[in-house]
N, C-alpha and C positions, 0 to 999 in steps of 0.2 A: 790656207790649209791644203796638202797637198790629197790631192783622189787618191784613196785606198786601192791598192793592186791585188788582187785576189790569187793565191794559186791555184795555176792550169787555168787564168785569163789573162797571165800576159806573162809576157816574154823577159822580164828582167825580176829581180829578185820582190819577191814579194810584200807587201807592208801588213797584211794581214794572212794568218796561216791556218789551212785546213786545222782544223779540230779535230772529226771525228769525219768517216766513210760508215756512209748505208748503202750497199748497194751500187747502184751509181747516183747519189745522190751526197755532194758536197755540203758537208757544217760547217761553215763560218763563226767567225767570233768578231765583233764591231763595238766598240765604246759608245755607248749612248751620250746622246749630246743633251737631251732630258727625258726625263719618263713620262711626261704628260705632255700633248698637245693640248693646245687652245681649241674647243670644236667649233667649226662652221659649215655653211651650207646647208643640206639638209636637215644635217646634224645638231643644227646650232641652237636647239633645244637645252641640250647637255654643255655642262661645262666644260670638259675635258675628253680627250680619247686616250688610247692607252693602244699601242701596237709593240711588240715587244721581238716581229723581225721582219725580215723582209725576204721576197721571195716566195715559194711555195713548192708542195712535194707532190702536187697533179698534175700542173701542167696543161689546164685545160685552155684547146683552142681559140676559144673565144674571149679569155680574162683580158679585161683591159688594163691590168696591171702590170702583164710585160713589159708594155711602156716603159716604165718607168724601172728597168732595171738600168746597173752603173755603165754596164757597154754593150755592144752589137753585139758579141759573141754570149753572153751573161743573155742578152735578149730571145736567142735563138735555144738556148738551153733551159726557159723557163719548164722547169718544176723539176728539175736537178741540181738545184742548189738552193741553200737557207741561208740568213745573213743575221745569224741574233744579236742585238745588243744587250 
C-alpha cells in the first residue's frame, strides 16, 4: 500500500487533501483501515480502543506521540495538523 502524501508535506501531488484550515492548523481526511483496535498493555483490561485520528491541535513539548507522526517535517509541526479517519 502506498504512504499517504499529505499537502504542504511533500513535494509531489498529493494522495490525501486538506479538508478544512483553522488557523494554521491542517484537516486532513484518511480512510480508516477499522474502527476498533484490539486493547493491550496497560489497557488490556478492555477489549477494544477506539481512536478516531491522529495527531493533535496543542502541540505539547513533551507528548511522546510526535513519535509517531508519518514524517520528519509532520514531526516537527506537531499540533498543526489533525489526520481523521
Amino acid at each position: 500500500m502506498a504512504q499517504p502524501k499529505y499537502e504542504g508535506y511533500c513535494e509531489c501531488t498529493p494522495t490525501k487533501l486538506v479538508r478544512e484550515k483553522f488557523g494554521d492548523m491542517n484537516v486532513y481526511v484518511q480512510n480508516a483501515k477499522s474502527l476498533l483496535t484490539k486493547a493491550t498493555g496497560f489497557i488490556g483490561n478492555y477489549d477494544f480502543t477506539l481512536n478516531p485520528y491522529r495527531g493533535c491541535q496543542y502541540g505539547c513539548s513533551y507528548c511522546y506521540a510526535a513519535a509517531f507522526s508519518p514524517n520528519a517535517q509532520m514531526r516537527q509541526d506537531w499540533g498543526k495538523w489533525v489526520i481523521f479517519k
